[in-house]
N, C-alpha and C positions, 0 to 999 in steps of 0.2 A: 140406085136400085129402082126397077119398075112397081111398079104396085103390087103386079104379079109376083114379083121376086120375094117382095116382105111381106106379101102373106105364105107364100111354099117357106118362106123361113122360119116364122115365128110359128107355123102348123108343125114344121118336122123338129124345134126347137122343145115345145109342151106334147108331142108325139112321143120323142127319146127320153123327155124326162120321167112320162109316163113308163114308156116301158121297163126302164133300170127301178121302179117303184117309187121314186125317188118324189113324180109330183103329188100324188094319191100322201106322202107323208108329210111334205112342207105345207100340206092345204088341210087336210083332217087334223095335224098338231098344231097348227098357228107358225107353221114355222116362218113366217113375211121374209125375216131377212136372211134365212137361206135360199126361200126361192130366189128373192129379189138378185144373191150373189152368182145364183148358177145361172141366171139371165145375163147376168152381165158378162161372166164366162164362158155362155155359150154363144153368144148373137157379138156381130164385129162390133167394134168402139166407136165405128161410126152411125150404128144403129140406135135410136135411144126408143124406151117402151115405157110403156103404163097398163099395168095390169089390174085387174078388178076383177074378184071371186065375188058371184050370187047364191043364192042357195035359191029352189026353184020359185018363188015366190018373188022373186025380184029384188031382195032383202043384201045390200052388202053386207060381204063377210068380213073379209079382213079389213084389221081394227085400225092400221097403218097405211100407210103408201108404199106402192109397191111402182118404182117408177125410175128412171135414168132419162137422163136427159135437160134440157131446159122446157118452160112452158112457153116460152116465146119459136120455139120450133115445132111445138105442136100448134101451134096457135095459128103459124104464120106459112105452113107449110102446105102445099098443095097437093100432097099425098101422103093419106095417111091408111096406112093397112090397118084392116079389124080381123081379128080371129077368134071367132066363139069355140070353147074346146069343153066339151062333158065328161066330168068326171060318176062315174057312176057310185063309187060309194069306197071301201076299205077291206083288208082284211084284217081279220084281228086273230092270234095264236090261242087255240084251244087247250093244244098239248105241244110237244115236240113234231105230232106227224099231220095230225089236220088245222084248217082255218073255219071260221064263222066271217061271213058275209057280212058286212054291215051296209045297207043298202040307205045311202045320203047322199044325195045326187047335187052336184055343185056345178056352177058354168062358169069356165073362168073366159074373161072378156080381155082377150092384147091386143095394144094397138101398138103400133110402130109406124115408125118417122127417121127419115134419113136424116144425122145431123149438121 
């Protein structure tokens, strides 16, 4: 893959998980090793990644690694894609018909590497 390639990848990759709601809950609940599973379900077996949630402060979030791959492919490799992705915050169920906003703004950091 070009460089171009894994980054439209891993953007349209935390794009679709975003929109089925799915990243906004593995990242507000702690969930590491679901996202960690749907990365690996979603991006080919020849792709490997390493993920890193900030909150705005620069501060890592998740407590784990969130990652596939070896470190000697990242290390040794000559293209390695970065994708900054904003998550703006949650929502959380009031009643059955509305939502409350919860505004916690997180940047999650992917890199990917061909393996």
């Amino acid at each position: 893959y070009k460089l171009t390639e894994l980054q439209k990848m891993g953007y349209n990759v935390l794009h679709d998980l975003n929109k089925q709601g799915l990243l906004a809950q593995f990242v507000y609940k702690n969930e590491w090793e679901n996202l960690e599973a749907a990365l690996r379900v979603l991006l080919p077996l020849d792709v490997y990644f390493n993920l890193t949630v900030y909150d705005l402060q620069g501060n890592k979030i998740n407590n784990q690694t969130i990652f596939y791959g070896t470190t000697e492919s990242f290390q040794n490799s000559e293209n390695i894609a970065s994708i900054t992705y904003g998550l703006p915050g949650y929502p959380t169920p009031i009643n059955n018909t509305y939502y409350q906003a919860n505004y916690d703004p997180t940047i999650l950091v992917l890199q990917l590497t061909r393996g």
